[in-house]
LUMGUNU-404843 format. One record per residue (C-alpha): residue in one letter; z, x, y; residue number from 1. Coordinates in steps of 0.02 Angstrom, whole numbers. Layout:
N
+----+--------+--------+--------+-----+
| aa |      w |      u |      v |   i |
+----+--------+--------+--------+-----+
|  a |      Z |      X |      Y | NUM |
...
+----+--------+--------+--------+-----+
This chain:
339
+----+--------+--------+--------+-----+
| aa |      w |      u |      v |   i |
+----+--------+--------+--------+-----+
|  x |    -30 |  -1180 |   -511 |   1 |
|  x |     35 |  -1035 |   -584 |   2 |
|  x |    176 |  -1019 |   -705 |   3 |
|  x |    236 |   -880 |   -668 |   4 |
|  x |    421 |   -848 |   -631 |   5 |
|  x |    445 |   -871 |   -437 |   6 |
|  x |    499 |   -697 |   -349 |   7 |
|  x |    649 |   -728 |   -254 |   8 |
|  x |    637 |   -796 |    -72 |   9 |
|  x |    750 |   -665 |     19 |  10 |
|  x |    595 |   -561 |    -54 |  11 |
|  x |    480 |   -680 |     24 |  12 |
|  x |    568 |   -674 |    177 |  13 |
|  x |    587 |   -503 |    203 |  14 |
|  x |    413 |   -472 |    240 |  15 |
|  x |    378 |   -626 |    341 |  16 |
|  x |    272 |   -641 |    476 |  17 |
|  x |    244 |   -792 |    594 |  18 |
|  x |     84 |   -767 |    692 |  19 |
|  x |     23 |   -926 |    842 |  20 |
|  x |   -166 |   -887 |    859 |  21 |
|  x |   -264 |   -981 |   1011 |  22 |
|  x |   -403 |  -1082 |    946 |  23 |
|  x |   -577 |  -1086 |   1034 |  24 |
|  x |   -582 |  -1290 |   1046 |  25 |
|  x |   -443 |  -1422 |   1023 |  26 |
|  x |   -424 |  -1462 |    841 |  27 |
|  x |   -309 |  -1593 |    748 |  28 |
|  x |   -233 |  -1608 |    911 |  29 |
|  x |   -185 |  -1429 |    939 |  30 |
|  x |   -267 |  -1278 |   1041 |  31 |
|  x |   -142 |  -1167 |    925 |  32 |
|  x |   -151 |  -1116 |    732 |  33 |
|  x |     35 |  -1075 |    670 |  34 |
|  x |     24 |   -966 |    491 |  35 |
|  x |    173 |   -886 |    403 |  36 |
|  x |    129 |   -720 |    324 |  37 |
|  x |    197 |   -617 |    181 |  38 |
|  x |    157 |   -486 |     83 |  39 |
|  x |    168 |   -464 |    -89 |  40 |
|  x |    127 |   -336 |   -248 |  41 |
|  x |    -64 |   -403 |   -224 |  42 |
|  x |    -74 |   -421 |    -54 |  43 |
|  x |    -48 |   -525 |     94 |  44 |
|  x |    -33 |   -707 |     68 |  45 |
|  x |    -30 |   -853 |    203 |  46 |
|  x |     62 |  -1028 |    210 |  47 |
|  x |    -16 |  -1107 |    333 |  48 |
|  x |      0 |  -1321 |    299 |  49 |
|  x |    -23 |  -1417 |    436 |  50 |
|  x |    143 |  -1467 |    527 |  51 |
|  x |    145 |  -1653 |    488 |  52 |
|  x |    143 |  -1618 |    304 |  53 |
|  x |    314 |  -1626 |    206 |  54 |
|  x |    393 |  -1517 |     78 |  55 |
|  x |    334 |  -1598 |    -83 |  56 |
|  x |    126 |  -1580 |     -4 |  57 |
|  x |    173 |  -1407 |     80 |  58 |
|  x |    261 |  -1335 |    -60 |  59 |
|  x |     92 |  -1338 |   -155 |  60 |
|  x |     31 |  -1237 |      6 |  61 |
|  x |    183 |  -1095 |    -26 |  62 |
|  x |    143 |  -1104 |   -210 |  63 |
|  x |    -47 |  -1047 |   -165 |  64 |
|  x |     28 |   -902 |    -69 |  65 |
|  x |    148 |   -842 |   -196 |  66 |
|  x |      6 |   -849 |   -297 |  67 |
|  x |   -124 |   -749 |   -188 |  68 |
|  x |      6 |   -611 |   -131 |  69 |
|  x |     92 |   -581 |   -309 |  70 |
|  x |    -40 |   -605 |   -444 |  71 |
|  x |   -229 |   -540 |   -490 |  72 |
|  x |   -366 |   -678 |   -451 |  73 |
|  x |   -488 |   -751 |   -561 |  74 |
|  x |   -643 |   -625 |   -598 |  75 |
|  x |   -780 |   -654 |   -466 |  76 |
|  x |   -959 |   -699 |   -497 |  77 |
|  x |  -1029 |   -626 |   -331 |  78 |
|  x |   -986 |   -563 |   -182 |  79 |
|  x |  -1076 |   -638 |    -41 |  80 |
|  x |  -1028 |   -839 |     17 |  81 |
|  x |  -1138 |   -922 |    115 |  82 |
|  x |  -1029 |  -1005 |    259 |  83 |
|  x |  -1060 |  -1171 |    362 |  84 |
|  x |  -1018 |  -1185 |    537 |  85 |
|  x |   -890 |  -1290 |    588 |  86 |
|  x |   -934 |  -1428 |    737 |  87 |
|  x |   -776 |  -1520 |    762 |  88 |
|  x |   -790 |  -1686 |    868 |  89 |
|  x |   -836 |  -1606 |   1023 |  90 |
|  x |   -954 |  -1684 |   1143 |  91 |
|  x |  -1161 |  -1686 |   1115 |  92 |
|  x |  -1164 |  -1527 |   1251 |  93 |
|  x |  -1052 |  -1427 |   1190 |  94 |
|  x |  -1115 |  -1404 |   1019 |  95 |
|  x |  -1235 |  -1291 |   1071 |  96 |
|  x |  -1077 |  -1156 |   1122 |  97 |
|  x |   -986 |  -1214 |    969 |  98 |
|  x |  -1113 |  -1142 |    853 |  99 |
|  x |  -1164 |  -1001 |    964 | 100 |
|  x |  -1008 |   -939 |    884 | 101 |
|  x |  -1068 |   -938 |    702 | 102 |
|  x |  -1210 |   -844 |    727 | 103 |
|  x |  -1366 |   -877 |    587 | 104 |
|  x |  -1265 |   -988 |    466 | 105 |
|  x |  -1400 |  -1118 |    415 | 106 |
|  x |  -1292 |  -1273 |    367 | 107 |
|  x |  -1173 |  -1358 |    490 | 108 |
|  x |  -1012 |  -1473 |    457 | 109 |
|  x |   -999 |  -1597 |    600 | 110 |
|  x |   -857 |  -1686 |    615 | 111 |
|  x |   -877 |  -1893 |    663 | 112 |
|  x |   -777 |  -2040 |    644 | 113 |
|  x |   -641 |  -1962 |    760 | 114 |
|  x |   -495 |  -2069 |    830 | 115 |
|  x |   -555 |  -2148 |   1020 | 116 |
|  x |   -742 |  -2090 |    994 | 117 |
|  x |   -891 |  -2217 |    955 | 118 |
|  x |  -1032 |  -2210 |    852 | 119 |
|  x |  -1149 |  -2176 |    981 | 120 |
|  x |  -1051 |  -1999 |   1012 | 121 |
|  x |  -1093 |  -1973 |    841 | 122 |
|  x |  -1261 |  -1992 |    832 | 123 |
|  x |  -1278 |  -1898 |    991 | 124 |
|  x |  -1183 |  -1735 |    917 | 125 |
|  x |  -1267 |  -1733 |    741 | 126 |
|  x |  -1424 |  -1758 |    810 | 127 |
|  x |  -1381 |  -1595 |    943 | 128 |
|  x |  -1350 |  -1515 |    798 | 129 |
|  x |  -1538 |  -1553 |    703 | 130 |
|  x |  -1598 |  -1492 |    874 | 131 |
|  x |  -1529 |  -1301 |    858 | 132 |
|  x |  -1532 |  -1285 |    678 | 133 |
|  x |  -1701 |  -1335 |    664 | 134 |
|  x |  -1782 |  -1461 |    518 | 135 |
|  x |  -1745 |  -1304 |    396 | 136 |
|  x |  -1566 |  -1319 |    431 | 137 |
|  x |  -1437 |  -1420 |    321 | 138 |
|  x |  -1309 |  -1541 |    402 | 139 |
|  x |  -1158 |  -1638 |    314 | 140 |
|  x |  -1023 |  -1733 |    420 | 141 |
|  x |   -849 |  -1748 |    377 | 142 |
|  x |   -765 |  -1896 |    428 | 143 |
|  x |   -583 |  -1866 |    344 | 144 |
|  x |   -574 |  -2043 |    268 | 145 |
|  x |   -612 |  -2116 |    452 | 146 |
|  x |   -726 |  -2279 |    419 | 147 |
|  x |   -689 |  -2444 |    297 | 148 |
|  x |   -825 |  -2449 |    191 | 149 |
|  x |   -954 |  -2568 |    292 | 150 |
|  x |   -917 |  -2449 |    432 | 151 |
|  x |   -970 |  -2292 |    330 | 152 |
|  x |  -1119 |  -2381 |    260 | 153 |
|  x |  -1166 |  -2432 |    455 | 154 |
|  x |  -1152 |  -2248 |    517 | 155 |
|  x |  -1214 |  -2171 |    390 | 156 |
|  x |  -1386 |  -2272 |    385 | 157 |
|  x |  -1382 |  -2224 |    568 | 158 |
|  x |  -1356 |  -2030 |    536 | 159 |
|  x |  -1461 |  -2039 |    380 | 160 |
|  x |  -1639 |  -2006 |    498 | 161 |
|  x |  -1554 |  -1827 |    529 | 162 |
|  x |  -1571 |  -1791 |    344 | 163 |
|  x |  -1390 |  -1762 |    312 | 164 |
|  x |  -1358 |  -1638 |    162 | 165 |
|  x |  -1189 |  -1747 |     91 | 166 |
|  x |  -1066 |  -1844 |    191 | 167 |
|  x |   -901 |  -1799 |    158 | 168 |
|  x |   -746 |  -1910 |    130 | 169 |
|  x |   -825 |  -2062 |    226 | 170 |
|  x |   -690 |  -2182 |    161 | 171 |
|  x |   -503 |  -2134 |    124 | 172 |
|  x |   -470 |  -2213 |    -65 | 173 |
|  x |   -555 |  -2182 |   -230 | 174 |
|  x |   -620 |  -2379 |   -234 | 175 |
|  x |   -704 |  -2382 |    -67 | 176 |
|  x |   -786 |  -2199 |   -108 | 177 |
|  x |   -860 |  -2283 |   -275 | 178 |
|  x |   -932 |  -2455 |   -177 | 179 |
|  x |   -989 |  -2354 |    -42 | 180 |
|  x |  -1061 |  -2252 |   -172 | 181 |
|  x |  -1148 |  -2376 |   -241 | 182 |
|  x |  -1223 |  -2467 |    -83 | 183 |
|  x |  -1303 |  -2280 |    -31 | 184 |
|  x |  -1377 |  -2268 |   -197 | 185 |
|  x |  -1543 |  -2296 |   -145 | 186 |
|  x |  -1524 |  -2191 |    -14 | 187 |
|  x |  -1496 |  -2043 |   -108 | 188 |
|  x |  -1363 |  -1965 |     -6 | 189 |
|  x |  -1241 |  -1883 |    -98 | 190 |
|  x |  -1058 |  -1926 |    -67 | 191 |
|  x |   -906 |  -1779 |    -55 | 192 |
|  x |   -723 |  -1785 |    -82 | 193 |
|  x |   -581 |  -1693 |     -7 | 194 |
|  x |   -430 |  -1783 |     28 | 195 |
|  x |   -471 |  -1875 |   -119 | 196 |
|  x |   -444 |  -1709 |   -206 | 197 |
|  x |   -315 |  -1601 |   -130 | 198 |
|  x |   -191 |  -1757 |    -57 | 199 |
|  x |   -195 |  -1870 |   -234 | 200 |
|  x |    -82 |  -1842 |   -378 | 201 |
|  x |   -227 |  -1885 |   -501 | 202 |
|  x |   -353 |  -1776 |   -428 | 203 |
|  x |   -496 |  -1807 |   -555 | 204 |
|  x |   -466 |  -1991 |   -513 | 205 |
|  x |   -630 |  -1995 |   -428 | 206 |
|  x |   -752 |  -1907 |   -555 | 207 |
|  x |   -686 |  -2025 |   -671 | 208 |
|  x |   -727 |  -2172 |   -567 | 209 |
|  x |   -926 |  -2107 |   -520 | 210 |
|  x |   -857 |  -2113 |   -311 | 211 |
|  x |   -932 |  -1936 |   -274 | 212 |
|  x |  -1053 |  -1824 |   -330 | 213 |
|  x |   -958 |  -1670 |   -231 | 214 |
|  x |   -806 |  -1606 |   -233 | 215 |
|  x |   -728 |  -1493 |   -123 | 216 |
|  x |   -585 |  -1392 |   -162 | 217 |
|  x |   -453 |  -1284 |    -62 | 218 |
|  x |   -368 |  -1147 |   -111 | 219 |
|  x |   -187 |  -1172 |    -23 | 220 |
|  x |   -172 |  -1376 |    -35 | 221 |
|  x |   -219 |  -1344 |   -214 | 222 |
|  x |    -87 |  -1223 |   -286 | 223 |
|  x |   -206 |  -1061 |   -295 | 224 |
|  x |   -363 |  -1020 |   -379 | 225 |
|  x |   -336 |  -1057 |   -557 | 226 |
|  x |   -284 |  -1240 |   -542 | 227 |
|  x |   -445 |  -1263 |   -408 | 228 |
|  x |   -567 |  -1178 |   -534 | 229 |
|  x |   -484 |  -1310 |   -702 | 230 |
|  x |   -508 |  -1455 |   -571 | 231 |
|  x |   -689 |  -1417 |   -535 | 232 |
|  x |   -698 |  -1370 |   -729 | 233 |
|  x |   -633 |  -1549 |   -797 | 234 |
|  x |   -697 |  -1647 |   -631 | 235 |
|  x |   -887 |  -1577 |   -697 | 236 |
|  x |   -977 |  -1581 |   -526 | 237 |
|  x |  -1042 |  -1451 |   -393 | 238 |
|  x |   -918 |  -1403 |   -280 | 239 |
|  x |   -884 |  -1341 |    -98 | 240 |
|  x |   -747 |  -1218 |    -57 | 241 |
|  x |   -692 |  -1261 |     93 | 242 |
|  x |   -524 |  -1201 |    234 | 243 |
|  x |   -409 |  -1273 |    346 | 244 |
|  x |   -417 |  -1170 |    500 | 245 |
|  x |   -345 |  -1001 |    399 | 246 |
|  x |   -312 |   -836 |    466 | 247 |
|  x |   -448 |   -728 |    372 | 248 |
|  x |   -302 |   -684 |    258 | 249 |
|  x |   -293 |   -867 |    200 | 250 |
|  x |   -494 |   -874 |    212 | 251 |
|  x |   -498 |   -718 |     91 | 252 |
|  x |   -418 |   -805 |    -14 | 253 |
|  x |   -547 |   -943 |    -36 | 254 |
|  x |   -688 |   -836 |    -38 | 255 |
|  x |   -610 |   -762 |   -211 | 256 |
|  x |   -609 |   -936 |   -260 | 257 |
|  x |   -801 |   -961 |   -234 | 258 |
|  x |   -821 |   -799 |   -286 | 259 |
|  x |   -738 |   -853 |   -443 | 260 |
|  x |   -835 |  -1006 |   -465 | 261 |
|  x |   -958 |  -1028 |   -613 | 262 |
|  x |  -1086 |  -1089 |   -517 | 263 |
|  x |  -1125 |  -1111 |   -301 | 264 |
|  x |  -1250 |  -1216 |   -251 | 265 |
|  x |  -1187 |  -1265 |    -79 | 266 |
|  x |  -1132 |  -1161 |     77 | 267 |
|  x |   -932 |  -1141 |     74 | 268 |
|  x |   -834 |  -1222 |    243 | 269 |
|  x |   -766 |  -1023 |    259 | 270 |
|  x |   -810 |   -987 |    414 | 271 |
|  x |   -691 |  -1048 |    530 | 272 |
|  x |   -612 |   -892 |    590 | 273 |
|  x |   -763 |   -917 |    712 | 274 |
|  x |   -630 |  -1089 |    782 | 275 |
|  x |   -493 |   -933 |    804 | 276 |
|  x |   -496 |   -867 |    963 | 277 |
|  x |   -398 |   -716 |    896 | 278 |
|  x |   -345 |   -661 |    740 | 279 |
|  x |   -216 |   -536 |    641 | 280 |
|  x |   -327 |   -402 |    558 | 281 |
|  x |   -482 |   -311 |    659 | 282 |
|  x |   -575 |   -345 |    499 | 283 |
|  x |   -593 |   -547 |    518 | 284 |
|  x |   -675 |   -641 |    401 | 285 |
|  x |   -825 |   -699 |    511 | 286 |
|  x |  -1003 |   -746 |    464 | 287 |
|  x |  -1123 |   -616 |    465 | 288 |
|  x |  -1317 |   -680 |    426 | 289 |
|  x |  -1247 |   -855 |    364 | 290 |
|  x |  -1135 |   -777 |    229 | 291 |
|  x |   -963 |   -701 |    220 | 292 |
|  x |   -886 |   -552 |     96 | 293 |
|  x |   -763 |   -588 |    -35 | 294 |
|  x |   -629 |   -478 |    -28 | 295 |
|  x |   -442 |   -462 |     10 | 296 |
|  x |   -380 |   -432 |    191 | 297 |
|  x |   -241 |   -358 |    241 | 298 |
|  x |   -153 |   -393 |    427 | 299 |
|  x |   -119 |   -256 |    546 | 300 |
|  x |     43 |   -225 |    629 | 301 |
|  x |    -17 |   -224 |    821 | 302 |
|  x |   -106 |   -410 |    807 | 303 |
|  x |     61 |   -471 |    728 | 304 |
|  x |    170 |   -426 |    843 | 305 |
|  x |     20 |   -468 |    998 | 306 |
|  x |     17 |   -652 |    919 | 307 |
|  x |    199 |   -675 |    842 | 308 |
|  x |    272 |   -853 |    857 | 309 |
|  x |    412 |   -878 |    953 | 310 |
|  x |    601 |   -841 |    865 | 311 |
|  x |    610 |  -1035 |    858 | 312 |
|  x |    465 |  -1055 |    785 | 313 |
|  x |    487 |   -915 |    679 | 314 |
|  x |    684 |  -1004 |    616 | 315 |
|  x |    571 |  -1167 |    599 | 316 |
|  x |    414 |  -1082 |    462 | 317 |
|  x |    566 |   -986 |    374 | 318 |
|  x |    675 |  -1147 |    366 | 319 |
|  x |    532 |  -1229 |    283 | 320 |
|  x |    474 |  -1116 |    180 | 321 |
|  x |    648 |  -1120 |    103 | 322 |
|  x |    610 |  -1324 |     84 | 323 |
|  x |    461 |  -1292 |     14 | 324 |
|  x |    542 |  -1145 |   -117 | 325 |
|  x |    685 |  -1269 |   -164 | 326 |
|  x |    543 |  -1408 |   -216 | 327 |
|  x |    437 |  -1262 |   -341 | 328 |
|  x |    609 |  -1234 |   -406 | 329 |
|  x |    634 |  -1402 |   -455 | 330 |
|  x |    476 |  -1416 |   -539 | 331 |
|  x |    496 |  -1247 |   -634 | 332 |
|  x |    675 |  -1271 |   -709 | 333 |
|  x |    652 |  -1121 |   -855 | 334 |
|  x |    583 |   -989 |   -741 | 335 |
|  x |    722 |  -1032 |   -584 | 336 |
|  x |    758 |   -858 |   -497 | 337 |
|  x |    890 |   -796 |   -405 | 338 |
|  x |    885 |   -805 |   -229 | 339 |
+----+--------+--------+--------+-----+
């Protein structure tokens, strides 16, 4: 994270902007995306966690956005990001609608391993998937830490005859990634981390321990740019940049983060403004011909004020943003401003 002096949060707060966007399908348990807004002597930035998360994880979140709206990013690489649709845990005939929506991306996330859904509904959306994308087109599934170990190793030899591209985060803790790891090695089906990145306090724990050969990195649950790029620097293996349902102000943001990366060998998970049934600038961030453009965006006022939160909900984002400021105080004791 940057160590920079904080600017003060009446600052913050004086620009904020609480936005409710509808999203195309249910996701997490939502058909709403809540993101706070501010702008800063960069740009807009967006602090967006999820609404379960505390202030110690959502502080790095706020930290991300100070970040992004108040200070230059790293020098970019390139321009263009190739993007991955998004299939979250939808039934086997609705994929088909789901990735409609993405247009010609070529590699597809599917989600599996969802709470109160089988196996079987697995199988039957990945392999919906192979269907429209083709035998050219590249398919990883994401299960968020969903299976036990002989669970992953199960699903994934029944998923592997759909010549998966990487699973992602089959198993929630750094010891079950690296047996799992193991048992697949035959297989030769590379293993991703996420959670196992952006939720640990130790996030190079599991390049030390050989439990992925992926990582993927965000820029908000990370702290900004610069602390994503020294993880993937020290971790030493490819890596995905990925979102978590962002406004294309919070996706703009990641794409200058795989812009900024050395070296991008995989499609990024940035195209999920294509989940947002609306959005707060005219220019969203979707894919166009697989691939997105890295570059800042900037809200406009109509769309914030057509999707503003309610003043409660409003009171609630600015009463934890001020949680979330009080915690990056604490941590920064010699550069404390004045609020």
């Amino acid at each position: 994270m940057s160590t920079a002096p904080l600017p003060p949060l009446a600052e913050i707060l004086s620009s904020l902007r609480v936005v409710s966007l509808p999203l195309v399908t249910r996701f997490r348990g939502v058909d709403h995306r809540e993101a706070a807004l501010f702008e800063g002597p960069e740009g807009w930035g967006e602090f967006s966690p999820f609404l379960e998360y505390g202030a110690g994880e959502a502080s790095t979140w706020l930290a991300a956005a100070i970040d992004f709206a108040y200070e230059p990013q790293p020098a970019p690489h390139r321009t263009r990001i190739g993007v991955n649709a998004t299939v979250p845990a939808v039934p086997a005939a609705e994929v088909s609608g789901v990735l409609a929506r993405y247009g010609a991306c070529r590699t597809a996330k599917v989600k599996v391993a969802e709470a109160g859904q089988s196996l079987d509904d697995d199988i039957a959306r990945v392999a919906a998937v192979r269907d429209l994308l083709g035998p050219e087109g590249r398919i990883r599934v994401d299960a968020n830490a969903g299976w036990n170990v002989d669970e992953a190793e199960r699903a994934l030899h029944a998923l592997a005859e759909f010549d998966l591209e990487y699973a992602e985060q089959p198993c929630a803790s750094v010891a079950e990634l690296a047996e799992l790891r193991d048992r697949l090695r035959k297989w030769d089906l590379p293993l991703a981390t996420d959670e196992s990145v952006r939720k640990s306090e130790d996030p190079l724990a599991v390049a030390r321990a050989g439990a992925a050969d992926i990582v993927i990195i965000k820029a908000q649950p990370l702290g900004g740019a610069r602390r994503a790029l020294d993880i993937v620097e020290q971790a030493g293996l490819a890596a995905v940049v990925s979102s978590a349902i962002d406004t294309s102000v919070g996706l703009a943001q990641g794409a200058l983060l795989a812009a900024a990366l050395p070296a991008l060998d995989h499609d990024c998970g940035l195209g999920t403004a294509a989940l947002l049934a609306a959005d707060v600038t005219p220019d969203r961030l979707i894919p166009h011909d697989g691939a997105v453009t890295a570059q800042r965006v900037a809200p406009s006022a109509e769309l914030l004020d057509r999707h503003a939160a309610s003043p409660d909900r409003t009171a609630w984002w600015k009463r934890r943003i001020g949680d979330c400021y009080a915690v990056l105080e604490d941590r920064r004791p010699s550069t404390r401003s004045t609020i």
